[in-house]
N, C-alpha and C positions, 0 to 999 in steps of 0.2 A: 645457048653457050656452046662451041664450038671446042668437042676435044683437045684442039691446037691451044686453047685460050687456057684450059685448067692450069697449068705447069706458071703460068705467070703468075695468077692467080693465086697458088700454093705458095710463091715466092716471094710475091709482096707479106701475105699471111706472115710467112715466115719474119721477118725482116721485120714486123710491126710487134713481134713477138719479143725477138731479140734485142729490139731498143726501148721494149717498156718499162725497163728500171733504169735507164740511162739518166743521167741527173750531171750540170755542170753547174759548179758552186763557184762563187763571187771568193773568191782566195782569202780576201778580207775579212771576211765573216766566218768561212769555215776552217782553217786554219789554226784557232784553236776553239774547238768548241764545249769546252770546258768555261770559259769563261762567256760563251754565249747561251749556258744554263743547256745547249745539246746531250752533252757528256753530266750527267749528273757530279758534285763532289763527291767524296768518298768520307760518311760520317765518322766521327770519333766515338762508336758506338760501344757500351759497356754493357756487363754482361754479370751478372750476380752470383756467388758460388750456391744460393738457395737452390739454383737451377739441377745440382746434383747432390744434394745433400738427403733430401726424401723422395720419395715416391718410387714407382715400379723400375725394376732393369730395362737399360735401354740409351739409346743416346738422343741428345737433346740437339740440335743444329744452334749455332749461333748466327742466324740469318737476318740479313742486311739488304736481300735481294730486293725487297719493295723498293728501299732506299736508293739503291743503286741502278734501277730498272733492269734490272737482268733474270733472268730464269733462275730460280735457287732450288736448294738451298745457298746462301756465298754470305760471306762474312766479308770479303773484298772482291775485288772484281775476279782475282786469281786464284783465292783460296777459300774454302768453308771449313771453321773451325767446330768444333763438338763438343761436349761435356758426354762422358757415358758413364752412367752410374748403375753398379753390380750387388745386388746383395749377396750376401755368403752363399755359398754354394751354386749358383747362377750363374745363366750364361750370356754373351751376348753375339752378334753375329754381327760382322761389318762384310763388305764388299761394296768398294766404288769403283767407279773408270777415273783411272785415277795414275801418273805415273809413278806418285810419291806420297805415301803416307807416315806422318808421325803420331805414335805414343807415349806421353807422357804421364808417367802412374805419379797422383795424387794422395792417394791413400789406398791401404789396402797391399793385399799379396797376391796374384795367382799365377795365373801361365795360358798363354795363348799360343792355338794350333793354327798352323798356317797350311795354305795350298795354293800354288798357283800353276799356271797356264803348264798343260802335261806334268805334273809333278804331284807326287803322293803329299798328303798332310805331313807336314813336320811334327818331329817328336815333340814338341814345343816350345815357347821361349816364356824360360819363369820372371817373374817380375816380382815387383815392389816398390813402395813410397821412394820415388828419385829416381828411379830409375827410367829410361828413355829409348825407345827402338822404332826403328823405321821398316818398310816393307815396299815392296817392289812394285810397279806394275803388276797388272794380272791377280794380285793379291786377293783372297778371301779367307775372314780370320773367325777363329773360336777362340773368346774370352771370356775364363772362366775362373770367378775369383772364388778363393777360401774365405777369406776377407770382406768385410764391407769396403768395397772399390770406387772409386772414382778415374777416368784416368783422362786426360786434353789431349783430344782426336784431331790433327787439322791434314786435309789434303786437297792437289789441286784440281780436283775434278771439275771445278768453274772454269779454268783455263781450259780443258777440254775441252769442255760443253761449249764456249768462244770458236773454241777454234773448227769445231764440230767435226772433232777427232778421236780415237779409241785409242788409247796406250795398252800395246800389245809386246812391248821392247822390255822385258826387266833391264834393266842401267845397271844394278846393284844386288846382292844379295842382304836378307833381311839382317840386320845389324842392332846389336842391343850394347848402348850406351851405360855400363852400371852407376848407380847414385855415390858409391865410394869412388871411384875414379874420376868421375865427376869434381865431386868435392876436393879429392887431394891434387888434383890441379890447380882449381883454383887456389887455394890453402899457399899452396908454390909463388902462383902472381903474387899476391899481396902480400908474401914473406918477402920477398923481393927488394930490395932498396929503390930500382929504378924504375919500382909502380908510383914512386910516392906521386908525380906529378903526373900519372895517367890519367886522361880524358874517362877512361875506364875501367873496370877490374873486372874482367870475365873472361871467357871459355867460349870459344865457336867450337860447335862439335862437329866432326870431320864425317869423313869416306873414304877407303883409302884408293874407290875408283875414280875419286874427283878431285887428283893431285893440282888440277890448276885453280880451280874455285875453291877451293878446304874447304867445302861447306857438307851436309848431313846429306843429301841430294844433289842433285845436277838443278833442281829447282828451289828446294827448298832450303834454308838457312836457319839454324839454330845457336842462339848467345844465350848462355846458364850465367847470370853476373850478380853480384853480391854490391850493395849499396851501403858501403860502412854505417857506425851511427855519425850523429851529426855532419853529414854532409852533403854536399850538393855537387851533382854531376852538372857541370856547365853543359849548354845546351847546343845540341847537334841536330843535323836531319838527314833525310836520305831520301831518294826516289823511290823506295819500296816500299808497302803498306805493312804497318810492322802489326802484328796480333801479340797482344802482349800478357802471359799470365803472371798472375803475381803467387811465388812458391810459397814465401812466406813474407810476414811485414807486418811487426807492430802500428799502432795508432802513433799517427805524424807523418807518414811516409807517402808521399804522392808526385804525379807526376803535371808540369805546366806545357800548354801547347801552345800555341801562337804563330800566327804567319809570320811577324820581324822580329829581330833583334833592337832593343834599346841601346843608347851608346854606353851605357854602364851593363852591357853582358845580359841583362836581362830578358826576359820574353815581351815583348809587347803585345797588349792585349791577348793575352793568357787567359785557357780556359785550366781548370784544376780537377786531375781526378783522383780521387782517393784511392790508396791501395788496400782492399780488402783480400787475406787469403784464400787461394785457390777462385778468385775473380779473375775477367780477361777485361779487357782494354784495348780498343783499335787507334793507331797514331796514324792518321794519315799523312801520305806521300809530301814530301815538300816540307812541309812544316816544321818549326823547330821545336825541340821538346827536351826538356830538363828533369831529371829526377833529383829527389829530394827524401831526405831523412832527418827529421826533427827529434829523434828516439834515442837513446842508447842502445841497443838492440839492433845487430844487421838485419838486412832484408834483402831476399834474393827474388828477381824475373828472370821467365825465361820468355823475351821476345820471339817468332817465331814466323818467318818473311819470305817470299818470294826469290828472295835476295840471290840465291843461287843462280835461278838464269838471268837477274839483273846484274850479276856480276861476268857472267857467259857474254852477254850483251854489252857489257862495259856502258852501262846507263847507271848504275846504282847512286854515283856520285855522292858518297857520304864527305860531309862537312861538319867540323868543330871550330866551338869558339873558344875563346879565353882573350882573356885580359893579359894587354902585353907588359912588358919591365917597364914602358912609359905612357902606362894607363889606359890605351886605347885599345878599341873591343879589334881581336885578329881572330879572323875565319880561314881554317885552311884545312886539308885532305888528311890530317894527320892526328889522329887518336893519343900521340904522345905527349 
C-alpha cells in the first residue's frame, strides 16, 4: 500500500461509518408505528395505595418502563410517577434531571428543604394533607415529616432521558399550592349557577410564569376536581397521558375507558377501574374516559399530565361529549 492510497482508504472507512444507521422505510408501514405493534400502547396501568401505606421511608417508582420499552423508571413515556412514604421524624432525599417536579401530600405534615443549581438550601416549604408544590429544574429536596407521610411524587425525567438532555434552566420558582385555597376555589365553581351543565367541576393549578398555558409547569398540568354524589361525568379524551390519583372516593366511584363512543354517549367496550383512596390510575392518550359516582358522598382526583407542553405544542386536543336537545351524541372542544 502506497502512502498516496491511505487517505482514500480512510474515506471510504469513513463514509461506511456514517451510513451504518441509515435505514429508508416503506411510508406505509412506518408512518404509524403504533399500530404496527413498533411503538408499544401505552398501558392503563393501576397502582395500589398498599404501595405506601407500610414499610421503610423512601419512594416507590410507579414503573411501566417494561411495558413501554423504554429505560425507567417511567409511568408514561414522559412522566414517572412515585408514592414516598415518611415515618415520623424521617427523612427522605429526592433529586432527578428533571425540568418539573410535583408534590402532592397525601397524608401527614412536614416540611421540605430545597437547593438548587448555585443556591443555598431554602428555609423550607411546610406542608400537609392537600396541600401541593412544585420545584424547578436543578432541584434537590429534604423531606422531612413530623407525621406519618405519604406524599404523590411525579416528574418528567423520562422526557429527558428521550430526549437525552439535562435540565439545567429553572422556568419557575418553587411554588406551594395550599389545600384551603385549593378547596375554597373549588367550593366557588360548584356554588356557581352556570356549573350546573359543566362537563366538569375543577381547578387547573396555575404558575404565574406560564400566563399562556395556566398550567403548574411549562410541562406539567394539574386538575384538583370534585365528582359530586350520584353523578356521571360524560366522557372526554385527550392527547396526553393522564396519571390519575384518587384524593378521596367512597365505594361506587370508578372510572370507564374505551376506544369509541356508542351512539347513546356511552363508552364502548369499556374497561372499569375502581377508585381506591390515595391509589393512581393511568388513562391512556386518545381514549375516551368517563367518571362515575354511584355514592352519596363527593369524591375528589387529581389527574396529573404532560398537558402543559401538549398544550405549548397545541397537540393536546381535548374533546367532550354529551347528548344533544335532539338526542344525538355531540363531540366538541368545549368543557361547557
Amino acid at each position: 500500500m502506497t502512502p498516496a492510497a491511505a487517505p482514500a482508504l480512510d474515506a471510504a472507512a469513513e463514509l461506511t461509518r456514517l451510513t451504518a444507521a441509515a435505514e429508508i422505510h416503506d411510508y406505509r408501514r412506518a408512518s404509524n408505528p403504533l399500530a404496527t405493534g413498533a411503538v408499544p400502547p401505552i398501558p392503563g396501568g393501576r397502582f395500589p395505595a398498599q404501595l405506601h401505606q407500610t414499610g421503610p421511608s423512601g419512594a416507590v417508582p410507579l414503573d411501566l418502563s417494561a411495558e413501554l420499552r423504554c429505560p425507567g423508571p417511567a409511568t408514561t413515556p414522559g412522566l414517572c410517577s412515585n408514592f414516598i412514604r415518611i415515618r415520623p421524624g424521617e427523612s427522605v432525599a429526592t433529586a432527578v434531571n428533571a425540568t418539573s417536579q410535583l408534590f402532592f401530600v397525601m397524608r401527614g405534615r412536614g416540611q421540605t428543604r430545597v437547593a438548587a443549581h448555585g443556591h443555598g438550601t431554602s428555609s423550607g416549604i411546610p406542608w400537609e394533607a392537600g396541600d401541593l408544590f412544585t420545584l424547578p429544574a436543578g432541584s434537590t429536596a429534604q423531606h422531612t415529616a413530623t407525621d406519618d407521610a405519604a406524599i404523590y411524587w411525579v416528574h418528567d425525567e423520562p422526557l429527558l432521558r428521550y430526549l437525552g438532555a439535562e435540565a439545567t434552566q429553572q422556568r419557575f420558582e418553587p411554588t406551594l399550592h395550599r389545600a384551603a385555597a385549593i378547596r375554597e376555589v373549588l367550593a366557588e365553581i360548584v356554588a356557581d349557577p352556570a356549573s350546573a351543565g359543566a362537563n366538569r367541576l375543577s381547578v387547573l393549578l396555575g404558575n404565574s410564569a406560564f400566563p399562556d398555558t395556566q398550567t403548574v409547569s411549562h410541562v406539567l398540568w394539574a386538575m384538583f376536581g370534585v365528582l359530586p354524589p350520584r353523578t356521571v361525568q360524560a366522557p372526554h379524551r385527550h392527547q396526553s397521558v393522564a396519571v390519575d390519583l384518587v384524593v378521596d372516593a367512597p365505594a361506587g366511584c370508578y372510572t370507564m375507558v374505551g376506544p369509541r363512543l356508542a351512539d347513546d354517549g356511552t363508552i364502548a367496550d369499556a374497561e372499569r377501574f375502581d377508585w381506591e383512596p390515595h391509589s393512581v390510575f393511568v388513562t391512556p392518550p386518545g381514549l375516551w374516559h368517563s367518571h362515575h359516582n354511584e355514592s352519596d358522598t363527593p369524591a375528589h382526583v387529581l389527574p396529573i399530565q404532560d398537558a402543559g407542553l401538549q398544550t405549548f405544542l397545541r397537540t393536546l386536543d381535548i374533546r367532550f361529549s354529551r347528548i344533544g336537545p335532539d338526542g344525538k351524541l355531540v363531540v366538541s372542544g368545549s368543557a361547557g
